[in-house]
N, C-alpha and C positions, 0 to 999 in steps of 0.2 A: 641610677641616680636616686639615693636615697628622699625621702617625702621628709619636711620640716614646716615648721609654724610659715605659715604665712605674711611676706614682707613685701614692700616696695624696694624694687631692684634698681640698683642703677649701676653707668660703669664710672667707679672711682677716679682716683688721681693716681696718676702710674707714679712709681717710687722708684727713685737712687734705688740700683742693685748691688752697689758697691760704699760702705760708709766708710768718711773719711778717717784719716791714718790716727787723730787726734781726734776724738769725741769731744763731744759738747759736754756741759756741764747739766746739772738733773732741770736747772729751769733756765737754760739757753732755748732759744730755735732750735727744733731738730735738724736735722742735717737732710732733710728728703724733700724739703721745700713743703710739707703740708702746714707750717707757720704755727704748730701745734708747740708747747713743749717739750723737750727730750724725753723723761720720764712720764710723759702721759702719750709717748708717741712711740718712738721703737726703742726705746732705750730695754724692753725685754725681750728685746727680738733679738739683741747682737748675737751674731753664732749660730743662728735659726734661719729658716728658707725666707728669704726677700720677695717681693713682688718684683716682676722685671714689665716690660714693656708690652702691652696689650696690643695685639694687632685687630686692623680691623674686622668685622664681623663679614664673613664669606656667602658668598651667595649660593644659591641650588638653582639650577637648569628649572626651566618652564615644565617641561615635560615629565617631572619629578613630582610625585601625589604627595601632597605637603597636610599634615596636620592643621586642625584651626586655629591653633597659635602660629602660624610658621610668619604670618606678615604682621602680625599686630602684635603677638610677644604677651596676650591677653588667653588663656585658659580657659576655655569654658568648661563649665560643671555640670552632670547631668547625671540621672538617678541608676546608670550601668550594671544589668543586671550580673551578682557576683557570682554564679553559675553560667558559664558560658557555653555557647550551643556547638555542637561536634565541627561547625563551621569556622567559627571564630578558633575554636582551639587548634583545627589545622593549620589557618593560616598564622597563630602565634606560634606553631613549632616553626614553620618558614623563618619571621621573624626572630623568633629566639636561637635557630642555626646560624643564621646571618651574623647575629652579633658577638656569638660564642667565634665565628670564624676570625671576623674585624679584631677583637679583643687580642687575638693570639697572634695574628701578624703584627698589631701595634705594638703588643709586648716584644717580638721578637728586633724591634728595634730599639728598645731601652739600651742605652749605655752609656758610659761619663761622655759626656761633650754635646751630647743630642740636648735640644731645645723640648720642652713641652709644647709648643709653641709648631713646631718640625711634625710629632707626632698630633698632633690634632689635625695639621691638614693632609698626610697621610689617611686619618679613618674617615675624615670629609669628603674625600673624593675616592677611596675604596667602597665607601656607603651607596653614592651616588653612580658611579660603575656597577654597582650593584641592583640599581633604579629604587633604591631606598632614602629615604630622608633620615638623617640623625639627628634626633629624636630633641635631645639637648638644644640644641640651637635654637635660641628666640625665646624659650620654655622661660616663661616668666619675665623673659630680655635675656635668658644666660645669652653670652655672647659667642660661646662656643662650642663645637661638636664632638668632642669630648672633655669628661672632667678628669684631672691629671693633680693627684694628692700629695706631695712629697711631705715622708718622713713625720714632722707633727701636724700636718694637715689633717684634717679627719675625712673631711669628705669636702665635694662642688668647687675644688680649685680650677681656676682659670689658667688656662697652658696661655703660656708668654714667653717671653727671650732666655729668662733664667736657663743654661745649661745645665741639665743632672751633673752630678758630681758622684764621683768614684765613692761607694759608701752610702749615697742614698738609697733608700726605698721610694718607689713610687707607685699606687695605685693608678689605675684607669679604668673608667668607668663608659660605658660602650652599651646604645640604646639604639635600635632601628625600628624605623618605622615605614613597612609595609605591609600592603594588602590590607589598610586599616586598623591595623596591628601595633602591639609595641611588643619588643625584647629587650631585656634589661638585664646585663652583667658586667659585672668585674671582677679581678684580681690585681693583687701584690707581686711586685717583681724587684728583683734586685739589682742594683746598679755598679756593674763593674764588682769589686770583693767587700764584700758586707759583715760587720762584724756578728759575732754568735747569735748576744743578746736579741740584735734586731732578725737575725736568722728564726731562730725560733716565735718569733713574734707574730711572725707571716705563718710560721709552721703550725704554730694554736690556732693562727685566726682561721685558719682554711680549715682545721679540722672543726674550729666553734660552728661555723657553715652548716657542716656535713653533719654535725650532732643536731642541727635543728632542721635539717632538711630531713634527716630522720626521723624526726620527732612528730611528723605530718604524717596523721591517722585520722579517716575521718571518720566524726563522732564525738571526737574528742575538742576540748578547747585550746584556741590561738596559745594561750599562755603555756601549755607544752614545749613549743619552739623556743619560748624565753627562759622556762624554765634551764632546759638544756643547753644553750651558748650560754647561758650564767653560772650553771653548775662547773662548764670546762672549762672555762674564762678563769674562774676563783681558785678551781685544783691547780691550776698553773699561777697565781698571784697576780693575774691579770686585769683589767676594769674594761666595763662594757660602757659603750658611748650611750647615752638615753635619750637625747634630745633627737637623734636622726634615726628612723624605722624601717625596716620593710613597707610595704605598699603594696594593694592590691593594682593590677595593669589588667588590659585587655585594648580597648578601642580606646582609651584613656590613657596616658604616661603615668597616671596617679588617680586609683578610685579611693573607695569609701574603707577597704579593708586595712587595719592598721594591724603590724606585724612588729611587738617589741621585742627586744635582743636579751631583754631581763626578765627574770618572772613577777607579774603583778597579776594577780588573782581576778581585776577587773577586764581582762582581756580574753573575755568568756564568750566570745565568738566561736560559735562551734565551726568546725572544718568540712564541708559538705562535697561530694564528686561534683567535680565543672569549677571551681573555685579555682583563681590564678594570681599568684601576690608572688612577691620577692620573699628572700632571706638574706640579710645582706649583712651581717654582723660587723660592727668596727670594735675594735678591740686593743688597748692601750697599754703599755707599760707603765702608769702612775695611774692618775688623778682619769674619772668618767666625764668630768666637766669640761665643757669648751666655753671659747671667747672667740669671738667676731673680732681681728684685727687689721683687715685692710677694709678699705672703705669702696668694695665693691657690693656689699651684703649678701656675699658667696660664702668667702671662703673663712671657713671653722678650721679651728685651730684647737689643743691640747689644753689647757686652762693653764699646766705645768710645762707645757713647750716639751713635753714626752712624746717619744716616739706611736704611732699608729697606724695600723693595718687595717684591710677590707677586702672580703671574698662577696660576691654576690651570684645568684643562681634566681632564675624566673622560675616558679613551679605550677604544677599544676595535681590538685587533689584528683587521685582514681577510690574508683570502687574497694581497693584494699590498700591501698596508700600515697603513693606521690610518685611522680613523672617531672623529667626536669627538664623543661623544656628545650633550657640553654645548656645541657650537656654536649650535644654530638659535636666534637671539634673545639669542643674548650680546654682550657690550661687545665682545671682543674674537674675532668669529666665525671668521675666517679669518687667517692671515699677515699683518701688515702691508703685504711686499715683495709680495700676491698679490692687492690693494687698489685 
């Protein structure tokens, strides 16, 4: 779950997942009941993924070791040292196994006709079987336990009733939280037969990943990892999303360490052993810019309504380079090119 500005969450107005046969005109009522205008409402959504019907927010067993956001949805913040001790690190490979596991069975049920909605209480009660908490839920108010991106979503979509459709992409984004721990990954999956273009889109984005998981040497500055998903991002004509980063984790969903997908020269954090943050690259066929358009204040969106992808991997800096936490048993465990 990628780290963004900070906002006051709530959960919106569920929307018509189906518009009617005859549109409105540019300054009619919309057609979804939010009483807004048509062109200031969805009139650039037609043809693009809907919001469908939000179910309610699920609960987690007592006996389940629950982060301090789990009942207040309130985050506290605290000064987590970004060198973590051989203790903490063990128990993030546990959590980082966990989630790499979760990730790959929810993916193995993507296909047209399955609900987001289906597959988020799938990883909610695989998590808890697990006697782990996911991670997402409450975080901030998210309302759900996992995040589920289809096609120009970019990242923090809310899984609801919309069925995948034959030809979508959809990411999933899969957090556990045990032993006081967090692990944090995701991947790109395809839905049913997918055409090239978006083929290849997932195919850059996973290797932009593994170009900046390489790029982790310590000694060297954060801006290495940006520099490199930017350089593979652009040989392919692709754009890198800027608003949503990498994140530092350990006993926090989100510390102090910012990890950008682009290169900027002020991201001169040096990389030190014990050090544990994401790489989470999203990655676009047009425009880098997004827009907030459902009124949950989740889910991001394309600015151009272009298609986007997302690989993410938890790491952790060693003595001569990087260990990932959330390889063993992931979709996407090693380099492509090391395959």
């Amino acid at each position: 779950m990628g780290a963004r500005p900070p906002t006051a969450n709530r959960l919106g107005n569920v929307l018509q997942t189906v518009p009617p046969s005859v549109l409105p005109q540019a300054n009619d009522a919309c057609w979804c009941g939010s009483g807004r205008k048509y062109k200031r409402c969805h009139k650039p959504l037609e043809g693009r993924v809907l919001q469908g019907e939000v179910s309610p927010m699920r609960s987690v067993p007592d006996h389940i070791v629950k982060p301090p956001y789990a009942a207040t949805g309130e985050a506290p913040r605290w000064a987590e040292p970004r060198v973590k001790t051989p203790d903490i690190i063990e128990r993030m490979r546990v959590a980082g196994a966990m989630a790499a596991e979760i990730l790959r069975l929810a993916g193995e049920m993507v296909r047209p006709g399955i609900t987001t909605d289906e597959i988020d209480v799938f990883v909610h009660e695989a998590t808890i079987e697990r006697g782990a908490y996911p991670s997402p839920l409450n975080y901030h108010g998210y309302p759900k336990s996992v995040c589920t991106s289809v096609n120009e979503v970019i990242c923090h979509g809310i899984p609801d009733s919309r069925a995948l459709q034959d030809g979508d992409i959809v990411n999933l984004d899969v957090t556990c939280y045990v032993g006081g721990v967090h692990g944090d990954t995701n991947a790109t999956f395809f839905v049913g037969e997918v055409d090239p273009v978006s083929r290849n889109l997932v195919k850059v984005t996973e290797e932009c990943m593994w170009k900046g998981i390489e790029a982790v040497v310590p000694g060297r500055p954060l801006s290495d990892i940006g520099r490199a998903i930017e350089n593979h991002a652009k040989a392919h004509k692709l754009g890198v999303v800027r608003a949503f980063i990498g994140h530092g984790i350990g006993e926090q969903f989100h510390t102090d360490i910012q990890v950008l997908h682009y290169y900027d020269e002020r991201a001169s954090m040096i990389m030190r052993p014990g050090m544990t943050f994401t790489v989470e690259p999203m990655i676009t066929l047009g425009s880098w810019q997004h827009r907030m358009v459902f009124d949950d204040d989740w889910t991001a969106v394309t600015a151009d309504g272009k298609r986007t992808a997302q690989f993410e991997h938890t790491l952790l800096v060693t003595d001569d380079g990087v260990d990932v936490l959330t390889a063993p048993g992931a979709v996407s465990p090693t380099a492509p090119w090391a395959r």
